[in-house]
C-alpha positions in Angstrom: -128.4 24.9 252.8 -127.4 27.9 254.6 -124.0 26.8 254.2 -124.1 26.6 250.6 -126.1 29.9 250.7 -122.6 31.4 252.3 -120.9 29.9 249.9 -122.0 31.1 246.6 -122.7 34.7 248.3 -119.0 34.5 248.9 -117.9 33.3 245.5 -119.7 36.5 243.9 -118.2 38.8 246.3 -114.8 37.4 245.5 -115.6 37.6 241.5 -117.5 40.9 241.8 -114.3 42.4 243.9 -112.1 40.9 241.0 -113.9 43.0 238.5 -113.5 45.9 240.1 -109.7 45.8 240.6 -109.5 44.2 237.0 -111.9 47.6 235.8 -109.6 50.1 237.5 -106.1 48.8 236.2 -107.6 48.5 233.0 -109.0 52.6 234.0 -105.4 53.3 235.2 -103.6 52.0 232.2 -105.9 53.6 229.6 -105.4 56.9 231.3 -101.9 56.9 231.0 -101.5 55.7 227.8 -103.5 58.5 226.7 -101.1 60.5 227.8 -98.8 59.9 224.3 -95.4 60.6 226.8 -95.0 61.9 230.3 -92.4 61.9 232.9 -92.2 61.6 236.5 -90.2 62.0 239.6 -90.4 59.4 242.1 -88.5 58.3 245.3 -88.1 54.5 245.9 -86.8 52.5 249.1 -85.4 49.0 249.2 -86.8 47.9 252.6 -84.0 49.1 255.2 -82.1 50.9 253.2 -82.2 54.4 252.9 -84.7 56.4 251.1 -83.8 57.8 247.2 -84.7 59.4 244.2 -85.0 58.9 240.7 -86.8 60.2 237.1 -88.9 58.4 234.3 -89.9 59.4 230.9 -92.3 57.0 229.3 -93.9 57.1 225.6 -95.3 53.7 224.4 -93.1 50.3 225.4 -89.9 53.3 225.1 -88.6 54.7 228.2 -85.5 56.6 230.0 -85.3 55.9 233.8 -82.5 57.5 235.8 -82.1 56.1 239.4 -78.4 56.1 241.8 -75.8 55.7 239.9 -77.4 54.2 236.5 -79.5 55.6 233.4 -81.6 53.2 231.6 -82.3 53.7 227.7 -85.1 51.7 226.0 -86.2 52.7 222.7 -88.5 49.5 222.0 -85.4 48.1 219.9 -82.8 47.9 222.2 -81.6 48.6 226.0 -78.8 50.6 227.1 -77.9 50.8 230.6 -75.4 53.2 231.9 -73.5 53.0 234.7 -72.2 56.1 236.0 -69.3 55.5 238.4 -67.6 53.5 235.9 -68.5 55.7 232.9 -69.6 52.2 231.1 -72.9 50.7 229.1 -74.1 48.2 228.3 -76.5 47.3 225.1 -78.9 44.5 224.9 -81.7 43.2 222.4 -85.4 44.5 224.2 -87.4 41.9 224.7 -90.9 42.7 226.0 -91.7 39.4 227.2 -88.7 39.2 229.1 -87.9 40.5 233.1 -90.3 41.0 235.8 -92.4 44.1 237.0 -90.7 47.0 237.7 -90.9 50.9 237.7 -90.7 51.1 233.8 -93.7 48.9 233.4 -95.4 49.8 236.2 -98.3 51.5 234.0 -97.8 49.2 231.1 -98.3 45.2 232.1 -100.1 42.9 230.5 -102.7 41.9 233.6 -103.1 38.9 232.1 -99.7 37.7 233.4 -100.9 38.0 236.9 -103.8 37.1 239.6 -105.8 40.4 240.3 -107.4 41.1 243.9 -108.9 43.9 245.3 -107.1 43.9 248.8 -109.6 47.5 250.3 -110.7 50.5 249.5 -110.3 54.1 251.8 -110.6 57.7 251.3 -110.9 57.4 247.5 -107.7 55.1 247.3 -108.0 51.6 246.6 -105.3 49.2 247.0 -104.9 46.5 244.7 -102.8 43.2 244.3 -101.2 41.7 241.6 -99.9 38.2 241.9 -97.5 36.7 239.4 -99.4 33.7 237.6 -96.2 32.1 236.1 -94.0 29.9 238.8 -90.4 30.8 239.3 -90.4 34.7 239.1 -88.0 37.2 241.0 -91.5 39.0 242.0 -94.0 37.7 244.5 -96.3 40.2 244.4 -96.8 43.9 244.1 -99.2 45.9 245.5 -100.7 49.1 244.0 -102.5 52.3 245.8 -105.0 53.6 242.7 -107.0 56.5 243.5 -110.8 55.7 242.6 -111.7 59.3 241.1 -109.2 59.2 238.3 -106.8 56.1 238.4 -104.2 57.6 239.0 -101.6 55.5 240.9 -98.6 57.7 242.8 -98.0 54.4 245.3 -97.0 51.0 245.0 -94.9 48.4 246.7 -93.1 44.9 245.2 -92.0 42.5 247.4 -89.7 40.1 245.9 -89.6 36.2 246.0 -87.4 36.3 249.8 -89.9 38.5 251.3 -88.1 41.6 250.9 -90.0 45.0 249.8 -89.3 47.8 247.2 -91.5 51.0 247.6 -92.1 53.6 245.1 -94.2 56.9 245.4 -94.1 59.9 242.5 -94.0 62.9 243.7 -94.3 64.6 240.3 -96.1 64.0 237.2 -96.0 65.7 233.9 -98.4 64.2 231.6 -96.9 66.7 228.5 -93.6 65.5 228.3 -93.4 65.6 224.7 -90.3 63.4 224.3 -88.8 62.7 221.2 -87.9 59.2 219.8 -84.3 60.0 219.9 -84.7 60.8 223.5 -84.6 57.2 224.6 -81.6 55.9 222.6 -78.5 56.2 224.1 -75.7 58.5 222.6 -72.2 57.8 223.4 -71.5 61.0 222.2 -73.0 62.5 225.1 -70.7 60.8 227.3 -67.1 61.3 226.0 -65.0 58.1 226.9 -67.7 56.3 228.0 -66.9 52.0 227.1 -69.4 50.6 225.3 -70.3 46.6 225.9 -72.9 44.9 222.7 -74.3 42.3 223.8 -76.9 42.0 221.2 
């Protein structure tokens, strides 16, 4: 009897644990999105490698990330990425469903796509974990540091299917960006000679 006693008071601290982390991504996204557009500075290391930096302005499913060497374009129609060094981009249908987690979605997922967990809490910060529900996916987890007093997240680590770790932390937010739509197409005019690849 005892046993089963154990048991169930397990099973409802698993689901009531669940909730919570479930309650602050949905706290974390709602706060965000709220925001209409913002923009952030972030640095991000690829588990040793070196440490760097990079920029994201987000309004809606649009977004403009700038990282080493490449500038992503996303204006919810279609995705241009820039490579640099080579002065070429590349231009490719968006599709919503498709790709894994990353920086650009980071405050945008659809939770439903993934097994929620409440890993701690400590000093106002609690760390949640998102496992991928579908099989076959280039992420195995990712792990997100949410602060309890107003979800906001400036931490978060994905670890891909071999193991290896990606870690992000913003180091400035502005939640008035105020970007215009046009902000997140790309214009080739803004990069004279620049070769130009449709895939759509």
């Amino acid at each position: 009897m005892k046993k089963v006693l154990l048991f169930i008071c397990l099973g409802f601290s698993v689901f009531a644990q669940s909730n919570k982390a479930i309650s602050l991504i949905d706290g974390m996204q709602k706060k965000y999105k709220a925001m209409g557009s913002f923009s952030a500075n972030f640095t991000y290391q690829t588990e040793g490698a070196a440490t760097m930096s990079g920029s994201i302005t987000v309004k809606g499913t649009k977004f403009r990330l700038k990282t080493a060497g490449q500038e992503i374009f996303n204006n919810g129609k279609e995705v241009a990425t820039y490579i640099k060094e080579i002065n070429e981009v590349n231009i490719s249908s968006f599709d919503p469903s498709e790709g894994d987690l990353n920086i650009a979605k980071i405050y945008t997922f659809d939770k439903k796509a993934y097994k929620v967990s409440l890993k701690g809490e400590s000093a106002g910060v609690a760390t949640v974990e998102l496992a991928p529900v579908a099989k076959g996916t280039q992420v195995k987890s990712i792990t997100l540091k949410i602060k309890t007093k107003d979800q906001s997240i400036n931490e978060w680590t994905i670890v891909n299917k071999e193991g290896k770790k990606q870690y992000y932390k913003v180091s400035k937010l502005n939640p008035k960006a105020n970007a215009e739509d046009k902000f997140f197409t790309f214009d080739k005019k803004a990069f004279p000679g620049v070769e130009v690849n449709d895939l759509r």
